[in-house]
N, C-alpha and C positions, 0 to 999 in steps of 0.2 A: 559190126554188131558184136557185141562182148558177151560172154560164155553166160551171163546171167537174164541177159534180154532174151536170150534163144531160149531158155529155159523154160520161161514164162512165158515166151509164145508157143513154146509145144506144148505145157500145160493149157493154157489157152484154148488151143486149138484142138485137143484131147477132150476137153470139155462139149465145147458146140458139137462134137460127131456124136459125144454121148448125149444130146438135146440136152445137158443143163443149163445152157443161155447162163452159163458164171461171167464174169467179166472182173480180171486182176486189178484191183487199184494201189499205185502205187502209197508210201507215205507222202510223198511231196503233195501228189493228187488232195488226199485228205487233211494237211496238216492243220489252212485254215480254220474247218469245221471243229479242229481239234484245240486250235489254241482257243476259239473261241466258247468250246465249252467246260473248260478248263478252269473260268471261274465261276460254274454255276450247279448247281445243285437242285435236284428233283422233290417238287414237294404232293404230297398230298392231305388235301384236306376230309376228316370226318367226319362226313354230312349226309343226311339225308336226302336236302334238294341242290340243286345245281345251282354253282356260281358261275360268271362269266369271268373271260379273263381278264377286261378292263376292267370288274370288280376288284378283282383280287389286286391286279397291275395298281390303279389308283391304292389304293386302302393300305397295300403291305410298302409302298414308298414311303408314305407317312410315317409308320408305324418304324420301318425300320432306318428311320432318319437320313430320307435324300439318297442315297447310296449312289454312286457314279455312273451314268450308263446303266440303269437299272434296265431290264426289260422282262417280259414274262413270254411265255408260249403257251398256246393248252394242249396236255397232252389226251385231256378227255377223261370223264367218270370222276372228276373234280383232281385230278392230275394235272402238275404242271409243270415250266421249267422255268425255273429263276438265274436270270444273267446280270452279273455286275463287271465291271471293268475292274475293281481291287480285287485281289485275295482278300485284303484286310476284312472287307465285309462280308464275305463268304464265310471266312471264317467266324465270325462275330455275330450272324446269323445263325450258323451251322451251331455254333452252340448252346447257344439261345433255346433252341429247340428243347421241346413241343413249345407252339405258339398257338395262342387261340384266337382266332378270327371269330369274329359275331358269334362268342361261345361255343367255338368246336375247334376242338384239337388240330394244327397243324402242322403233321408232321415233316420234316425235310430231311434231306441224303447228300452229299456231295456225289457232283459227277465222276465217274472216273473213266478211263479207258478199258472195254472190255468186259464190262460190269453190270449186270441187268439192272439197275438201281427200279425200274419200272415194276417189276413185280414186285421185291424189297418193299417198299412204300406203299403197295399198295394192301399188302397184310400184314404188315406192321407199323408199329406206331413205338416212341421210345416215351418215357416218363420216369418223372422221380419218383419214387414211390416211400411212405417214413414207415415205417416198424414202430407199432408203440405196444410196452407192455414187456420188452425184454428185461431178463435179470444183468445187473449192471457186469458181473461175471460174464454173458452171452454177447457183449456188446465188444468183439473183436473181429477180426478180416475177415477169418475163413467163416464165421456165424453169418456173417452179412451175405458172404459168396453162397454160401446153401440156401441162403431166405430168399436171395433172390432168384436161385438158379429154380426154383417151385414155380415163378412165374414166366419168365423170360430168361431172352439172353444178357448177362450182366453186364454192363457197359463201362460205369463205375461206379465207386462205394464212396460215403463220407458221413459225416455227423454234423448234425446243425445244432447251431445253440440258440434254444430258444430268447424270444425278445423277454429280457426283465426280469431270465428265470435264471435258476442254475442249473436245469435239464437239458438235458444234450441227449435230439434224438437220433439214430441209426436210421440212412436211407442209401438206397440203391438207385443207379438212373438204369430201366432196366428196356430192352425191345421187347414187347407185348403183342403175342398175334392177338389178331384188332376182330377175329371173328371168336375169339371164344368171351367168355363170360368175368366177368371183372368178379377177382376173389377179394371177400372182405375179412376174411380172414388166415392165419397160419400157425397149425400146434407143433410144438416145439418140445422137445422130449430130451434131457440131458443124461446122463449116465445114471443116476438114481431113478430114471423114467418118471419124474414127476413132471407131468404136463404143461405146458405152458400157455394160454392164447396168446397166440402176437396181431394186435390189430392193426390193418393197411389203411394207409391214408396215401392218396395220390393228389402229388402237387399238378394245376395247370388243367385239368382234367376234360374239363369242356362239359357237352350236353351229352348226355347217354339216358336209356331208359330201362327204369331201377326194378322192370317188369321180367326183362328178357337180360337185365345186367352186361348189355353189350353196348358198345361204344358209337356214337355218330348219329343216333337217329332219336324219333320220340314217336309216342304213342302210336298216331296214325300210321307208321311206319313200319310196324313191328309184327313180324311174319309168328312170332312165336304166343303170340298173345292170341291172334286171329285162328291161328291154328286151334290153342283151348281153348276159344271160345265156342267154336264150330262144332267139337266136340263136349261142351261144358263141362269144362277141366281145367277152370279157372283158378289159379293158384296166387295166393296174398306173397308179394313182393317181400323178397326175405336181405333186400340190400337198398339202402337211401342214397339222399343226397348227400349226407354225413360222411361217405366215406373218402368225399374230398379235402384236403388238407386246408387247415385254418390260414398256417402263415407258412411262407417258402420261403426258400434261402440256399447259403451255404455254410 
């Protein structure tokens, strides 16, 4: 027995007298479990009511053309695990992201080693978001890294050219925690401190309701509406449907 097996059977064995019932596994043990999660990535969907996983399994094969060896798991709470046989579509998925399924946002993570991707996913959600209303002066890196840094965490930055026009807007693709309140707007103050509104348009956006301005659910669903009503403290909707982007791109 070699100086490293003894090691890990007196860890081992140190454990069980301490009642932690641990048990060492080695990499070989695991590797399978590992190569095969290797090309897939955790999605979660923003929804109100529960999908099933032959839902999602049928519907996101189509959608995301055949893909080799596809398969799904449910991890529960409209959590799931997406398996392909390529990288190629992993990645080509993974980018892709936010996807919307029967109008609601879903989000996806690559798997990795080590990495809670399960919580990740399940309060945040990533989206492109456009900046309209900047001065053409305000429309360089570090302006786009502060606009976005107000919402999320910034992922990347780029400019879309609009269809037919000659304006080119400033967007961010940015992680947005999925429990706070979708902003529809952002003031912008240069060194003369003359004010700016920047109004947010989000590409891809899905269903959300424009009562409580949070992401994945609709009316009957919405703890914050119920709440004022109870109390009749009913307050008029101060954000639409409007603030989803007309046309997306790159």
């Amino acid at each position: 027995m070699d100086e490293t097996t003894r090691d890990e059977d007196r860890i081992e064995e140190d454990n069980w007298k301490r009642g932690r019932n641990m048990i060492l596994l080695e990499e070989t043990n695991i590797s399978e479990g590992i190569n095969t999660c290797s090309n897939s990535f955790y999605g979660r969907l923003f929804a109100s009511k529960t999908f099933s996983v032959g839902t999602m399994g049928n519907a996101l094969k189509a959608i995301w053309g055949n893909p080799e060896g596809f398969s799904v798991s449910d991890k529960g709470d409209n959590s799931f695990q997406f398996f392909f046989n390529k990288e190629v579509d992993v990645l080509r998925v993974e980018r892709g992201s936010p996807w919307l399924f029967k109008d609601y946002v879903l989000h996806v993570k690559r798997w990795k080693e080590d990495q809670n991707c399960d919580e990740e996913i399940i309060f945040n959600f990533s989206v492109w978001v456009q900046f309209w209303g900047l001065p053409k002066s305000f429309k360089i890196l570090e302006v786009r890294h502060k606009l976005g840094e107000k919402l999320g965490t910034v992922l990347e930055v780029s400019k879309f050219q609009m269809r037919g026009r000659e304006t080119r807007i400033v967007k961010a693709k940015i992680n947005i925690d999925a429990v706070r309140q979708v902003k529809h707007q952002l003031i912008v103050a240069g060194p003369n401190k003359k004010e700016v509104e920047v109004a947010l348009r989000y590409e891809r956006f899905g269903k959300f309701y424009t009562y409580c301005a949070k992401l994945g659910h609709e009316v009957k669903n919405c703890h914050d509406l119920l709440k004022d009503t109870e109390s009749d403290m009913v307050k008029e909707d101060d954000i639409g449907e409007w603030v989803k982007a007309i046309q997306v791109g790159t």
